[in-house]
BAVOPA-53101 format. One line per 2 residues: their letters; for each residue x, y, z of C-alpha. Coordinates in steps of 0.1 Angstrom, whole numbers. Example, Ala and Ser with C-alpha at 12.3 -4.5 7.8 and 13.67 -1.06 7.14 Angstrom:
<sites>
as> 123 -45 78 | 137 -11 71
</sites>
This chain:
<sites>
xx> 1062 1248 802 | 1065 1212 796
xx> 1066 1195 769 | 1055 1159 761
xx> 1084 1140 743 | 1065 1123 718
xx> 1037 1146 705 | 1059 1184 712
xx> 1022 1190 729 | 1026 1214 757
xx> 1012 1198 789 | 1012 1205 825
xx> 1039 1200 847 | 1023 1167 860
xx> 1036 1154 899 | 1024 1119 909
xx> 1018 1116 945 | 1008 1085 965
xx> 1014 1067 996 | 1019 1032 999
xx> 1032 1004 1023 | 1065 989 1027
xx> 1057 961 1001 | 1044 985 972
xx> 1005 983 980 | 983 1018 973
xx> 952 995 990 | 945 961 1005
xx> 934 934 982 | 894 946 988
xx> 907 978 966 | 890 999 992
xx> 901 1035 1004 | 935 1032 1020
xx> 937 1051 1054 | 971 1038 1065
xx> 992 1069 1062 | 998 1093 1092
xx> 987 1129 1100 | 1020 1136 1080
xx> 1017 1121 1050 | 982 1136 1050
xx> 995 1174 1055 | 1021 1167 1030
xx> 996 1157 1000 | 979 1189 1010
xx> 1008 1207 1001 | 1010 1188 972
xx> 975 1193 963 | 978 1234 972
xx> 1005 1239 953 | 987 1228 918
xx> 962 1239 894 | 943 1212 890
xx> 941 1173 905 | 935 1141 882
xx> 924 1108 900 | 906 1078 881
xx> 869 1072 887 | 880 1040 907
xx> 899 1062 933 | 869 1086 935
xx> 843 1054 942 | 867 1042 970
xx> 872 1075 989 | 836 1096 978
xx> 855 1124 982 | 883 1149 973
xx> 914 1164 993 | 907 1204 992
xx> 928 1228 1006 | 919 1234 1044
xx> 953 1250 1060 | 953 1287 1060
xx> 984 1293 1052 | 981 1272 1018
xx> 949 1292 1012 | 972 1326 1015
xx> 998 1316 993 | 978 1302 966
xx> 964 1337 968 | 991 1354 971
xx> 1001 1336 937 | 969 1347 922
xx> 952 1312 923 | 917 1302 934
xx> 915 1291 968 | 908 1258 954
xx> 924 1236 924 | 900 1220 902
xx> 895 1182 912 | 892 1165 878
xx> 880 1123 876 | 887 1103 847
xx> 861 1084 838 | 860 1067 803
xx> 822 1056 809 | 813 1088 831
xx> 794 1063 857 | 800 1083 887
xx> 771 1084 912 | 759 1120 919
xx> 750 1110 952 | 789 1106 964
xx> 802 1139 992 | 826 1149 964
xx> 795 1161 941 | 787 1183 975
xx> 822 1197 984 | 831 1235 977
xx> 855 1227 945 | 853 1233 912
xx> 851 1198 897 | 860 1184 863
xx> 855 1155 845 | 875 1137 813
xx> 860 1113 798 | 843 1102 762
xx> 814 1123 743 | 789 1091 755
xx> 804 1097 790 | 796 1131 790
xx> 761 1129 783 | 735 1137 813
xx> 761 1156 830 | 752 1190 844
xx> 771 1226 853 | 768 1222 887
xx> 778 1190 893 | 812 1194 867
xx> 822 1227 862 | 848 1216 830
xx> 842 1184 808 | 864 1175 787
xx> 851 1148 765 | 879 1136 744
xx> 872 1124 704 | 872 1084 702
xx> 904 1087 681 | 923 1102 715
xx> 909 1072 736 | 923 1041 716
xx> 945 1043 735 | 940 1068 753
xx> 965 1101 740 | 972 1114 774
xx> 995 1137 754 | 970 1151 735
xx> 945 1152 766 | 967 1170 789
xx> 975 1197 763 | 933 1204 769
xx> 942 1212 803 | 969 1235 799
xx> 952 1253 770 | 924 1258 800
xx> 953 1275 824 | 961 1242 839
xx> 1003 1248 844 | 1004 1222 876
xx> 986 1188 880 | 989 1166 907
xx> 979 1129 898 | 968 1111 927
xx> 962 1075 915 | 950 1047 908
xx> 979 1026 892 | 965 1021 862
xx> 966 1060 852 | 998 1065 867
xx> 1008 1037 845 | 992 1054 814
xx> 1005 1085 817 | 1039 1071 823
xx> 1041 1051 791 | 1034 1084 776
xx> 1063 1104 793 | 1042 1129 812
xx> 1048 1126 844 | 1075 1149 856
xx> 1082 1141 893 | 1069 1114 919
xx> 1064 1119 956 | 1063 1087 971
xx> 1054 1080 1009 | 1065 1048 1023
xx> 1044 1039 1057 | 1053 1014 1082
xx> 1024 983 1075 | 1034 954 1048
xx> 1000 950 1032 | 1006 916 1006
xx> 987 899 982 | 986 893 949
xx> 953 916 935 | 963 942 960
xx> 972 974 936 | 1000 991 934
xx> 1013 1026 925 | 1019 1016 888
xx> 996 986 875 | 985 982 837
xx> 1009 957 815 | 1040 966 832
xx> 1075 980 813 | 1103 957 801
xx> 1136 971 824 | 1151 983 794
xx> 1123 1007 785 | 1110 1016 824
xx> 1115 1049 833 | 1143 1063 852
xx> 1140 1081 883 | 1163 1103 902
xx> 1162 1107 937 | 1160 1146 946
xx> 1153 1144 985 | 1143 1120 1010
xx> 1133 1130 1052 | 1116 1111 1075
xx> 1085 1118 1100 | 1079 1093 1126
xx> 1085 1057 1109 | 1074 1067 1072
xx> 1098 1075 1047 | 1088 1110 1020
xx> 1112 1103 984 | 1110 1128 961
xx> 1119 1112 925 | 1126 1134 895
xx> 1117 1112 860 | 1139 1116 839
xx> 1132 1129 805 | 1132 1110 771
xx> 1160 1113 750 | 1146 1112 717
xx> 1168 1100 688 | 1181 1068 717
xx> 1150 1064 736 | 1171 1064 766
xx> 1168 1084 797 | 1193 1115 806
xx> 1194 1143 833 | 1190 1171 812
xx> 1218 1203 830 | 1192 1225 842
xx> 1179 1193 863 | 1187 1202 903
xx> 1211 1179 922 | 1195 1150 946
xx> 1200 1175 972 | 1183 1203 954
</sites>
């Protein structure tokens, strides 16, 4: 059970994954769905995605792509079974406005589908297009308590999120210490520009205050390079960052 350092709110056990090019860019500057990454990278954030409970993407991410990753591969589908989980995660947008055209493939895919967002955001939203809406009180969204939002998921039997963009919610959730671990891809294309996003946008951290990683593996396939990053948790009374004991080695 994790636990977010600043609010002792239990929350899932949250895993960033995202692929970008050598120079740090999740997109090209037109901010449109990035289809860089290799067959690889593509099985390995099906993993990712199998392995959780539920997936959180921003509405921006779900306007570029349409779509959602669900789990195809059979043998993912037999041990999410075996581990008594649906054969699908639920696929949950953030959307603060809740302006999602119903039109898009993901409304159509065989997932259950949720949606946070604010009570106006909710409104004219149906069962069948989001099976769970969370619409979170205006005192939760300025600025948005993360904390207190991903407690709503675990209370719903959410234990396992994978968080699969954009850089301004990976930013938000990292300011509030709930992201556990980070699964970066690195693919073999140098991208550029200055409005091009990148894994982590929003204001930015000082170097003092930006959260420390730990490396816990790294492989290659072909010329893109998987790193596994373990963030490391918050001490409390120094605001610094230590590896707890029970933390695995790099090699782990």
């Amino acid at each position: 059970m994790a636990i977010a350092p600043e609010s002792n709110l239990a929350i899932p056990h949250v895993t960033l994954v995202l692929a970008m090019s050598l120079d740090g860019k999740i997109a090209d500057v037109q901010r449109g769905a990035a289809r860089f990454s290799s067959a690889a990278d593509l099985a390995h954030l099906e993993k990712q995605v199998a392995a959780a409970d539920g997936v959180l993407f921003g509405g921006g991410t779900l306007r570029a792509y349409g779509t959602t990753l669900s789990v195809r591969n059979a043998e993912l589908l037999a041990q999410r079974r075996q581990r008594g989980q649906p054969d699908q995660p639920i696929q949950i947008v953030w959307s603060p406005s809740g302006n999602l055209d119903p039109s898009l493939r993901y409304f159509q895919q065989p997932v259950p589908r949720g949606l946070v967002t604010t009570a106006a955001g909710a409104k004219g939203w149906q069962a069948d297009q989001f099976h769970h809406i969370w619409p979170i009180p205006e005192d939760k969204t300025q600025p948005w308590d993360w904390a207190w939002a991903l407690a709503q998921f675990r209370q719903a039997g959410i234990n396992r999120l994978a968080l699969l963009g954009g850089g301004g919610l990976a930013a938000d959730l990292l300011r509030c210490h709930c992201i556990h671990n980070i699964w970066i891809t690195v693919c073999p294309l140098v991208l550029g520009g200055t409005t091009a996003p990148t894994p982590v946008e929003g204001a930015g951290f000082l170097a003092d205050l930006a959260p420390r990683l730990r490396l816990i593996s790294n492989h290659t396939v072909g010329d893109e390079v998987f790193l596994h990053y373990r963030v490391l948790p918050l001490h409390r009374t120094t605001n610094s960052f230590t590896l707890e004991n029970n933390e695995p080695s790099p090699t782990g």
